[in-house]
Each structure stands twice: as structure tokens, then as C-alpha cells.
C-alpha positions as CSV (number, residue, x, y, z in Angstrom):
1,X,0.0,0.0,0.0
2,X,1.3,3.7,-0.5
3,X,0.1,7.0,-1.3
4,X,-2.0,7.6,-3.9
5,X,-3.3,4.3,-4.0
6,X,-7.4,3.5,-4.4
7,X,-9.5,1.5,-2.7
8,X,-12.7,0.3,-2.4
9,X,-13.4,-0.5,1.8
10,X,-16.3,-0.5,4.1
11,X,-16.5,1.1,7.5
12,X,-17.0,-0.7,10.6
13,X,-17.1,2.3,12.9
14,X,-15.9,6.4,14.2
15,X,-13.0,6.6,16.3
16,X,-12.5,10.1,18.2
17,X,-11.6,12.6,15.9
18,X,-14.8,11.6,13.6
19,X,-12.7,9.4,11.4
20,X,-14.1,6.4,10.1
21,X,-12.6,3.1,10.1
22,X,-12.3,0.7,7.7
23,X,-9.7,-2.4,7.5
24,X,-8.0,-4.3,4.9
25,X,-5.7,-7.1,4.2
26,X,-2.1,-6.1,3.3
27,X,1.1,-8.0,2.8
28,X,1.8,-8.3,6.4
29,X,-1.4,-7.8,8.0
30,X,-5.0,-9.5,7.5
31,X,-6.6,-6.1,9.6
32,X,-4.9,-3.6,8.1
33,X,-6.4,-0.6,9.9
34,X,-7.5,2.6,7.4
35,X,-9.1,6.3,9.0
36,X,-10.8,8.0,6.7
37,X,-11.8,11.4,7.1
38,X,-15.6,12.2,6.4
39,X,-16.6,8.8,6.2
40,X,-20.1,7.2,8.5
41,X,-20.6,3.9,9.9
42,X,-21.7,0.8,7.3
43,X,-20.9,3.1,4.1
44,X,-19.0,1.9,1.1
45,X,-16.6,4.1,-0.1
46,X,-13.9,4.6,-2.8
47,X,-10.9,6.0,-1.1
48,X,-7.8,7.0,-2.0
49,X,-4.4,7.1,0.8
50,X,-3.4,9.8,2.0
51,X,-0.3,8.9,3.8
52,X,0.9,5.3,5.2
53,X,2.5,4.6,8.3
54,X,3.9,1.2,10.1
55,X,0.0,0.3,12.0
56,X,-2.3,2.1,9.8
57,X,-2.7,4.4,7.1
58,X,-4.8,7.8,6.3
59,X,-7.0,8.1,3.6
60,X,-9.7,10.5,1.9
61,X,-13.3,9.9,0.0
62,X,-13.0,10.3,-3.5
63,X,-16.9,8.4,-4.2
64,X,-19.0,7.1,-1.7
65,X,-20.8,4.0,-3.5
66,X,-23.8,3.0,-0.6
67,X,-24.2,6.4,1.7
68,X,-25.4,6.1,4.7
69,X,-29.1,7.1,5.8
70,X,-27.6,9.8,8.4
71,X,-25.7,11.3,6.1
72,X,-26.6,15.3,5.9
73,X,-25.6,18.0,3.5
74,X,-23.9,20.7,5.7
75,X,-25.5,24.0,7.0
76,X,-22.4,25.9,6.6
77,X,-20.5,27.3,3.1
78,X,-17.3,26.9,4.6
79,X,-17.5,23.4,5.5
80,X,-15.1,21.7,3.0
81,X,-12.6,24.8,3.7
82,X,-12.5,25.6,7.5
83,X,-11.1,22.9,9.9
84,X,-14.2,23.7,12.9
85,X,-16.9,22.1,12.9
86,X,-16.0,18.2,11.4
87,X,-19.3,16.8,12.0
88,X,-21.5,18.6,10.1
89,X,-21.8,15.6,7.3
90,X,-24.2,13.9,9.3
91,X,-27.8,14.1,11.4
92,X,-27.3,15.8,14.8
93,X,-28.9,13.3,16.9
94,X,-27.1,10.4,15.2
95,X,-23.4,12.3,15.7
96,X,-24.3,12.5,19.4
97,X,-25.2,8.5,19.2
98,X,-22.2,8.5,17.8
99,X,-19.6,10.2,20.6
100,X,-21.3,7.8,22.7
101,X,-20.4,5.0,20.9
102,X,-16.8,6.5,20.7
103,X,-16.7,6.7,24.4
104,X,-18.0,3.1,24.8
105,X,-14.9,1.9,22.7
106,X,-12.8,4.1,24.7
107,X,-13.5,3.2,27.8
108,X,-14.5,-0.7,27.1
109,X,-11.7,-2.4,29.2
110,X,-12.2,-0.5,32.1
111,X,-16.2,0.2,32.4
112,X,-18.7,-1.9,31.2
113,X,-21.7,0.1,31.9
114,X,-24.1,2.3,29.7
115,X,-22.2,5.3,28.3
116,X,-24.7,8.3,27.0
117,X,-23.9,11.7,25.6
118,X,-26.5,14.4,26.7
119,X,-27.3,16.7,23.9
120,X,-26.7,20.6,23.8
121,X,-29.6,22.6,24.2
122,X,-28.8,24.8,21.7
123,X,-26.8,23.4,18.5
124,X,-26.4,26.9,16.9
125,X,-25.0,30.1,18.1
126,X,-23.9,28.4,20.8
127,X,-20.1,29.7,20.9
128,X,-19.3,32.3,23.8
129,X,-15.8,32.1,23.4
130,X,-14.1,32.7,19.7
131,X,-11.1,33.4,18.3
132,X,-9.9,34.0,14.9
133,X,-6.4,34.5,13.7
134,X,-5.7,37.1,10.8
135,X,-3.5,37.8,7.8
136,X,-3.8,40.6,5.0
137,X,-3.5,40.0,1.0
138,X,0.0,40.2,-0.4
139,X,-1.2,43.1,-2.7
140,X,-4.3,44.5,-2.7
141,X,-3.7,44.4,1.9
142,X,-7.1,43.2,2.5
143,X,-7.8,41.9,5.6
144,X,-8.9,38.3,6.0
145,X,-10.4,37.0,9.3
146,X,-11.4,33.2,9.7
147,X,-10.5,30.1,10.9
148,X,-7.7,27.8,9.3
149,X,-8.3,24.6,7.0
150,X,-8.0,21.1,9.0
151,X,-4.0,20.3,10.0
152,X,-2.9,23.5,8.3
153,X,-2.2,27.6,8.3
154,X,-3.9,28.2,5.5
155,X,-6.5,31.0,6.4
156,X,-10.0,30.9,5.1
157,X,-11.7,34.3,5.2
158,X,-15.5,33.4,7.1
159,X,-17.4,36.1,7.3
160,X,-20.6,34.0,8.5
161,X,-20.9,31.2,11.0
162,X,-23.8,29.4,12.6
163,X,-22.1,28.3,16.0
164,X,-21.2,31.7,17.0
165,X,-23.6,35.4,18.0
166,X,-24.6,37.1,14.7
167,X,-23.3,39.9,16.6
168,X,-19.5,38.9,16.0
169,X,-20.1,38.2,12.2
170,X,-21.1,42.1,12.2
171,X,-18.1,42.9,14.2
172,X,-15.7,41.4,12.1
173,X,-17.0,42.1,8.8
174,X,-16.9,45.8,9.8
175,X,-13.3,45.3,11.0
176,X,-12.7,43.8,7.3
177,X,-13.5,46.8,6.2
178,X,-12.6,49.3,8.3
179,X,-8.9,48.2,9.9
180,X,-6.8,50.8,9.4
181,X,-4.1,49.1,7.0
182,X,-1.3,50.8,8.9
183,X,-2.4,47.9,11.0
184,X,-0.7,45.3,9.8
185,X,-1.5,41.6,10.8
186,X,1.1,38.9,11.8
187,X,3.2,36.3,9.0
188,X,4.6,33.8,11.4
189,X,7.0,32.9,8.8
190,X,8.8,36.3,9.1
191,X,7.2,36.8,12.4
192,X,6.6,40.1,11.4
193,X,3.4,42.4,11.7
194,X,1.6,44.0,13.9
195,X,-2.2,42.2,14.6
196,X,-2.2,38.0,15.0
197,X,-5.4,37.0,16.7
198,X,-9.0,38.5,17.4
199,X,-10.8,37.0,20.5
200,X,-14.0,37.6,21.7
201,X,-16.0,37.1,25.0
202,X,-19.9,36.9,24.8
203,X,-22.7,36.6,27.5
204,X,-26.1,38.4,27.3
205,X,-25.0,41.4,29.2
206,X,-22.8,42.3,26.3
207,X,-19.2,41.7,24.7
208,X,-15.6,41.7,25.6
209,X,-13.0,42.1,22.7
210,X,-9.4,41.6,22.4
211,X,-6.6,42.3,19.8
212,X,-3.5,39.7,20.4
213,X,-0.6,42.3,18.6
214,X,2.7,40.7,18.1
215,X,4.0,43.9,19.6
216,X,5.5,46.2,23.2
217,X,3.1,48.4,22.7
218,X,-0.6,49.5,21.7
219,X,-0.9,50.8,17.8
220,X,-2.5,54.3,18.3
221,X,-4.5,53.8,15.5
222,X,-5.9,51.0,16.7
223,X,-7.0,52.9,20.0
224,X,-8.9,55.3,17.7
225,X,-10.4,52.3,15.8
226,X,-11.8,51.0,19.1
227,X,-13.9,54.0,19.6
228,X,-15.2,53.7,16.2
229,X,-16.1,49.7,17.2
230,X,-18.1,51.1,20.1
231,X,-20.0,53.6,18.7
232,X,-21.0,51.3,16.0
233,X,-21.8,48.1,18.5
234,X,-23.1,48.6,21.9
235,X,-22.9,45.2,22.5
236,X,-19.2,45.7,23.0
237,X,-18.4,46.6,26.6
238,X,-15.0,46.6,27.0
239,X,-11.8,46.3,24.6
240,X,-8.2,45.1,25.5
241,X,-4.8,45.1,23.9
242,X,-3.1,41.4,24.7
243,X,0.8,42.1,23.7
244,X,2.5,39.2,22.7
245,X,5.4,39.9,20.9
246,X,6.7,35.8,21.2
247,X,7.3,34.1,18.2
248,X,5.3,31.3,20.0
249,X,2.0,28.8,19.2
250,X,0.1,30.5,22.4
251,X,-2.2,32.8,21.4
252,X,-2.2,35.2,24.3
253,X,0.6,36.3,26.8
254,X,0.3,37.2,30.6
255,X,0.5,40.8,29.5
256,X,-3.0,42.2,28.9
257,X,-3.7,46.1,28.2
258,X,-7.4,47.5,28.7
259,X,-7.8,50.1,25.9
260,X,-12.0,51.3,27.0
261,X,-14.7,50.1,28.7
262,X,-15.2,47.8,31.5
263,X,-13.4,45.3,33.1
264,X,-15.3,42.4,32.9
265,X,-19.2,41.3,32.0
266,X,-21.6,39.3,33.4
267,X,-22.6,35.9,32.5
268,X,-25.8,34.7,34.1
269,X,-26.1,30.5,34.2
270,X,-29.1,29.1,36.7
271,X,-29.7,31.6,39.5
272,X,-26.3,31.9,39.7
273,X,-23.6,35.3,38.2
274,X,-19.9,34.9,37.0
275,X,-17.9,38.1,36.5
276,X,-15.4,37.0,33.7
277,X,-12.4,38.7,31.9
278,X,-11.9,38.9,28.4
279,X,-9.1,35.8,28.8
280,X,-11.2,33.8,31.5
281,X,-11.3,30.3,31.0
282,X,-15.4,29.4,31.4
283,X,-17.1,26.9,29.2
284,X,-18.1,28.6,25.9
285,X,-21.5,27.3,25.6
286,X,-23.4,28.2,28.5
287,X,-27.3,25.8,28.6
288,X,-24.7,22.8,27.9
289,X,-22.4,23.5,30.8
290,X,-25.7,23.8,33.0
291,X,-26.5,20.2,32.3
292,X,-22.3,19.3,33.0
293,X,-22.5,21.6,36.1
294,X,-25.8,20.0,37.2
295,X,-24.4,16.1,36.7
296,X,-21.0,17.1,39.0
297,X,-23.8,18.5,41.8
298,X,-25.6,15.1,42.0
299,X,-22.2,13.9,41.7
300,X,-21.4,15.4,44.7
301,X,-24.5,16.0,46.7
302,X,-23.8,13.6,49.7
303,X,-20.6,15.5,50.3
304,X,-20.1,18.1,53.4
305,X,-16.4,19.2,52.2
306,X,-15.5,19.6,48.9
307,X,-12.5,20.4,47.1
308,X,-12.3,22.3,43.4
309,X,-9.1,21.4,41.9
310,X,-8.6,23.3,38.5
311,X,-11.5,25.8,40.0
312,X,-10.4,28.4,37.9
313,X,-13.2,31.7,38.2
314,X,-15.1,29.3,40.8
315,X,-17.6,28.0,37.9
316,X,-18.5,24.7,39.3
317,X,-17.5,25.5,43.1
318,X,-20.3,28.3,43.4
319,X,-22.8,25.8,41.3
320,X,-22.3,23.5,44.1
321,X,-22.6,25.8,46.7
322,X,-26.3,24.8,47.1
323,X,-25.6,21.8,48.2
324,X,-23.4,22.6,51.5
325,X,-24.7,22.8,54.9
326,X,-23.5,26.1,56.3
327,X,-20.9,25.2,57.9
328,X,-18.8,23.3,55.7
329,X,-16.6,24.9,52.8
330,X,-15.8,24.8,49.6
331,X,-11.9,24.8,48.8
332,X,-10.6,26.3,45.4
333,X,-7.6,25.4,44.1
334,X,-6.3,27.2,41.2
335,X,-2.6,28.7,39.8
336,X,-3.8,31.7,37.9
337,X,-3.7,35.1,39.8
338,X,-6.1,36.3,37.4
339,X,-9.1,33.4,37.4
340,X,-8.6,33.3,41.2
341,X,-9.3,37.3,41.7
342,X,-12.5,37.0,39.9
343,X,-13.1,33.6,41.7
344,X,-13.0,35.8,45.1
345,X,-15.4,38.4,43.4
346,X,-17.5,35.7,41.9
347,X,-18.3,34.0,45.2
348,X,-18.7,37.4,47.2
349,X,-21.2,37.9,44.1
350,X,-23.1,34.9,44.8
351,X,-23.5,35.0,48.3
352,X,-21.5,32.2,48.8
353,X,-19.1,33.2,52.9
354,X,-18.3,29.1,53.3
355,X,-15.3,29.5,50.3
356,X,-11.5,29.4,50.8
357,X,-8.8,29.9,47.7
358,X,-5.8,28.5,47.3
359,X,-3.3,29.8,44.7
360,X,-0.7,28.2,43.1
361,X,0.4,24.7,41.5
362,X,-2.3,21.8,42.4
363,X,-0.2,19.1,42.7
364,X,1.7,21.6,45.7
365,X,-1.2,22.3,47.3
366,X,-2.4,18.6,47.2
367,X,0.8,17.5,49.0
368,X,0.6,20.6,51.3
369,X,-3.0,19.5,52.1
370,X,-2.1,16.1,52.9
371,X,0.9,17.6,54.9
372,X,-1.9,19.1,56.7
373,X,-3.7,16.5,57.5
374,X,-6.6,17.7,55.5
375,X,-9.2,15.3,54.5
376,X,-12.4,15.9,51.9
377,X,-15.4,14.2,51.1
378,X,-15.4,14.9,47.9
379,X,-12.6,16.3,45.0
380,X,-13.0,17.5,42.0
381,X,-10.5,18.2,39.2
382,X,-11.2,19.7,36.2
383,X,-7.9,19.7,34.3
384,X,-6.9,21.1,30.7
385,X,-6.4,18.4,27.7
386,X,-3.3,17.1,29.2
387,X,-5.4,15.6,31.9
388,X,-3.7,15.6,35.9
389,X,-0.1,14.2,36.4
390,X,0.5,10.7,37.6
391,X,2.2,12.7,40.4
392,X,-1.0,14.7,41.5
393,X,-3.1,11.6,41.1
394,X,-1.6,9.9,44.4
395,X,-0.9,12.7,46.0
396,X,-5.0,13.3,45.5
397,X,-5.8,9.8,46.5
398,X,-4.4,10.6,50.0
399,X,-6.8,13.2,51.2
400,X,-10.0,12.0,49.3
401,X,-11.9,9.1,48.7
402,X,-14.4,10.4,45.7
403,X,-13.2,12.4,42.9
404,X,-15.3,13.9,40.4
405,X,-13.3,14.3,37.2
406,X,-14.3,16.5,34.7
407,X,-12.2,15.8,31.1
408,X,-12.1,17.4,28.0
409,X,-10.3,14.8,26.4
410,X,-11.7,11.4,26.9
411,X,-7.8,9.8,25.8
412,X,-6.4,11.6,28.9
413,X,-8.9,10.4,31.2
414,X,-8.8,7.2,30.1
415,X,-5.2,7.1,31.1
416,X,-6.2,8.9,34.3
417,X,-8.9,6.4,35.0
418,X,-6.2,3.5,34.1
419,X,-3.9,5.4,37.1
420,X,-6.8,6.1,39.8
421,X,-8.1,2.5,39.3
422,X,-4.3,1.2,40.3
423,X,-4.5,3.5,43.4
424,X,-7.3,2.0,44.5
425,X,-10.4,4.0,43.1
426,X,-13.2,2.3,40.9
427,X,-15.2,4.1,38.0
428,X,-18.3,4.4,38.9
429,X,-20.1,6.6,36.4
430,X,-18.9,8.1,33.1
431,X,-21.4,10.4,31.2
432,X,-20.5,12.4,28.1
433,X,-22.1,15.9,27.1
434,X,-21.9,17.4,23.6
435,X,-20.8,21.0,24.7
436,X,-19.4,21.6,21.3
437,X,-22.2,20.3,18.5
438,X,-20.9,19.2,15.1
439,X,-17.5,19.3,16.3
440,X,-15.3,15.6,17.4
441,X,-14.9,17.4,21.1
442,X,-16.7,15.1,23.6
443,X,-16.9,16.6,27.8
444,X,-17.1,13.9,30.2
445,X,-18.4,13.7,34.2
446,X,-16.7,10.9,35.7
447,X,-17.1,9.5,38.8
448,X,-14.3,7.7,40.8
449,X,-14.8,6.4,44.5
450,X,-11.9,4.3,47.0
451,X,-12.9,0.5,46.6
């Protein structure tokens, strides 16, 4: 088999990442395993490889012979040319059926349970949290604002999409056109330019905005531009200058500038208020985290101390707050200085007196609890993609005997699960929740308790 080659194959299921697999017989190997991009569960397809490796090889559709009955023609025109929203190929209710399914195969050696994925309440607009990098035209300097294709830098210039706020299609397209071109915008080639990234934080009570400038200092142009944005759009509440002048693959630095407007905004989930920067981490859509939130409450609802590793602006530690008996306390943990001022404000905001924070690296403050002698009825960690260290894993086990893990990356908690199981601690539950619709991105609530 090598590149280039054509086939004719039939796929036996999705694997995470929404690619479907098919195998074959090679030379060596009577289950030769091929992911094809864009493919659905029982189809026949012609394909043609992509690239070959020792285990398995890549491959694309170039005719699909027997379609399959979920197969959907996609809302969006960008669809074959941005790299967002994979799933929109197929039935929305069936995709969901089908991250379960993923899940099930994931987790199959370790929990042999039912495995659902709740649905998002709302499969459009749904985006609170966007950001888009930038690049203008060699000669005629237009500026182009979108997303890039799938596993490249090539940037395709959207100047509509479903999953996000009308609003921010407005916004940019009057940026398009009226940017100063003095302005220039980033090539990391060259790592030259002035403007790499536009980012955008949305609730109902109105919009945060932020220019990522590959520079020490604010264009003055731009601060003029600004007030032009905000006479224009109301909606926008606050705009902010992140200076990042690193030839680096993060998007924002430490080193944030307000240029008008307020602080922060508000965004409202349940009876409960979050005051959030225009970098905060929060979920980006908000009626599907409520679902996520509500599963780690019953998760947790027999508990009298609980501890919020990961807490970041207290999001799921003031959800839970309910559920505590006066006395008792919630105890955040979190490294940020920034997430865990507005935590402070956010649980003053709430109501909530039974809080404590605790800054700096969790798997310190895990050994300095333990150190301490401090116990909890209940943990939980809420990590980024990486998933927790081996390292913070035992140090957790010793002052806990239930920990609610919430993953955005089932293959990371997988290996967690594989780590906590060895220290002790059983899987219990595992539900998924589609927080991200016609995208591969599955969030899980898992639920680990000391055998």
C-alpha cells in the first residue's frame, strides 16, 4: 500500500476525531487498519491514501458507492474549507449516538456500563468564546479574518458562522472593512506584523473584545479604531490590547492592556452570576455546561467538604454551593492570579461566605493538604487536555476518597482512569455531554470512588 493508492473499503465504525474506520488485508497484516476522514458507519466508499505509516494508514473519499441514511448536506459554506466544525456531514442526533459510541470503545476495558452523551440545548450560536487568527493579501492588503483549514495555516476568510452570536459576524465584517491598514497583521513565517489573533468574549450582558498584537506596545491607530467599534456596537463593553510579541504557538501572553470600557461582564447561568475577563477560562457554551455543572452537583450532593481542583473563576464551586450545609466549605484550588481574583469576586457575588482559595500549582497544594492532615469528602479536578499528572493523582488519593473528574479529552482520562483505578479508586459513572455540536470534542463527568 502507498500513497495515492485507491481503494474500495467499508466502514466498521468512528473513532475520536470523527474518522471512520475501515480495515483491509495487506502484505503483512490480515486487519490492516485505514481512518478515513468524512466517512459514516456501514458506508461503502472509494478512497484514495493519503499517507501510510507502520499500523495504519490515512486516507480521503473520492466516491462514496452506498451512503449512509444519516448522512446530511452541511448547513455551513465553509465546511469543505474551514477545519471547525467536522461533524456537520451527518444528522445531529445520530453524531451524538455516535460520541457515545466512541466513548463506549474508549473506555471498554475498564467500564462496562451504559455510556450516554446528553445533547446541547442549543446546536447553533452556541459559541461564547471565539477566536480567529488574521492575515492581509500580499497586494491588494485586505484583511482576511477566519479560521484555518483542518491540519494547516492556510486562512479561510468566514465572514458568517452558525455556532457563534450574529453579533461577532457584524463585528468582524466591519473590521474587514474598516482596519486601518497601517495595521498590519502577523506572518509567522517572518514573524513580522503587527495584529495575530481577534478574540471575543460573549454573555447576554454584552461583549468583551481583544486584539492579540505581536507587539511592546498599543498601535495608536488602533486605540482610535476602538472607539469607532463602540459607537457602532453597543454590544461591545470593554476592549483590551493582549501584547505578545513571542514568536510562540500561544495565542495570548500574561500581559493584557485594557484600551476602553469595562473590566469584565456578566454571565448569568441558573440563578447563579460569573464576573469573567476577556481571557477567563469558562465553558463557551453556556445551557450545555448547565446540564455538565448540574451532573457534578448530583455527583457530589452527599458530600459536606469539597475540594475544586482546576476551579479556575469558581464556575463549578459556586454551582455546588447549594448543596453545603452552612458550615462546611468549599476549597478552590487554582494557579492563575487572574481566574482566582474573579473567583473571590464571583463568590462574594453569589453570596457564597463558606469558600476558601488557594493559589498556586495543584499538585503543591495537594501535598501541602495532605501535609496538613486535611481530608475531603469529595474532589474535584477539572484539568486542561493534558489531563492531571501521575504525580498529583496519588498525591490526591491521599486526602479523598471520591473524585469527580471532569475531562475534556476522553484519551487523557482514560489514562487517568487507568492510574486512579491502580491507586485503588473504581469508576463508577462516566457520562459524556456534547458542549461543542458538530465538532469531534466530547466533555465527560466521571465519577471515581476508593474501593
Amino acid at each position: 500500500m502507498k500513497i495515492n493508492d485507491t481503494l474500495k473499503v467499508k466502514i466498521e465504525k468512528l473513532v475520536f476525531g470523527l474518522e471512520g474506520l475501515a480495515r483491509v488485508s495487506s502484505k503483512d497484516n490480515d486487519n490492516f487498519v485505514i481512518f478515513v476522514k468524512g466517512a459514516l458507519v456501514d458506508e461503502i466508499v472509494e478512497i484514495k491514501i493519503t499517507a501510510v505509516l507502520k499500523s495504519y494508514a490515512k486516507a480521503e473519499i473520492i466516491n462514496i458507492i452506498e451512503p449512509s441514511k444519516y448522512r446530511t448536506k452541511p448547513v455551513c459554506p465553509y465546511y469543505n474549507a474551514c477545519g471547525s466544525c467536522s461533524g456537520q456531514y451527518m444528522d445531529y442526533d445520530y453524531l451524538v449516538f455516535q460520541k457515545a459510541e466512541i466513548l463506549k470503545d474508549i473506555f471498554k476495558n475498564i467500564y462496562d456500563k451504559e455510556i450516554k452523551v446528553q445533547k446541547s440545548p442549543q446546536i447553533y450560536e452556541y459559541r461564547h468564546k471565539v477566536q480567529f487568527p488574521t492575515q492581509r493579501t500580499k497586494n491588494s492588503k485586505r484583511l482576511l479574518i477566519g479560521y484555518y483549514r483542518q491540519n494547516s495555516h492556510d486562512l479561510t476568510n468566514i465572514k458568517f458562522c452558525k455556532m457563534q452570536p450574529k453579533i461577532i459576524d457584524d463585528i468582524l465584517n466591519y473590521t474587514r472593512e474598516n482596519l486601518p491598514v497601517e495595521i498590519s497583521c502577523y506572518n509567522e513565517k517572518k514573524h513580522k506584523g503587527i495584529l495575530k489573533n481577534i478574540l471575543f468574549r460573549i454573555t447576554a450582558g454584552g461583549i468583551l473584545m481583544t486584539f492579540v498584537l505581536n507587539d511592546t506596545k498599543i498601535h495608536p491607530l488602533l486605540n482610535k479604531f476602538s472607539n469607532d467599534l463602540t459607537e457602532n456596537f453597543k454590544e461591545i463593553k470593554g476592549i483590551f490590547a493582549n501584547l505578545n510579541p513571542q514568536k510562540s504557538n500561544k495565542i495570548l501572553s500574561n500581559e493584557s492592556h485594557k484600551i476602553l470600557g469595562q473590566e469584565y461582564i456578566i454571565e448569568k447561568l441558573g440563578n447563579k452570576k460569573y464576573k469573567l475577563g476577556p481571557t477567563s477560562f469558562f465553558q463557551v457554551n453556556p445551557s450545555a455546561a448547565e446540564l455538565l455543572f448540574d451532573e457534578v452537583k448530583n455527583n457530589a450532593k452527599d458530600a459536606e467538604t469539597i475540594l475544586d481542583a482546576f476551579g479556575g473563576v469558581g464556575a463549578i464551586g459556586i454551582w455546588l454551593a447549594d448543596i453545603l450545609n452552612s458550615g462546611c466549605k468549599i476549597t478552590l484550588l487554582e494557579e492563575n492570579l487572574e481566574a482566582t481574583a474573579y473567583a473571590k469576586e464571583n463568590f462574594e457575588l453569589n453570596n457564597i461566605k463558606n469558600y476558601e482559595i488557594l493559589e498556586g500549582d495543584a499538585n503543591l497544594n495537594f501535598d501541602n493538604l495532605e501535609k496538613e492532615n486535611r481530608c475531603f469528602d469529595c474532589a474535584i479536578v477539572d484539568p486542561p487536555r493534558k489531563g492531571v499528572e501521575k504525580e498529583g493523582l496519588i498525591k490526591l488519593s491521599k486526602i479523598t476518597n471520591k473524585i469527580i473528574y471532569v475531562s475534556c479529552n476522553p484519551t487523557t482520562l482514560k489514562r487517568d482512569a487507568q492510574i486512579l483505578k491502580e491507586l485503588g479508586f473504581n469508576l463508577k459513572s462516566l457520562e459524556g455531554f456534547d458542549l461543542f455540536p458538530y465538532t469531534h470534542h466530547i466533555e465527560c463527568v466521571s465519577l471515581f470512588e476508593k474501593a
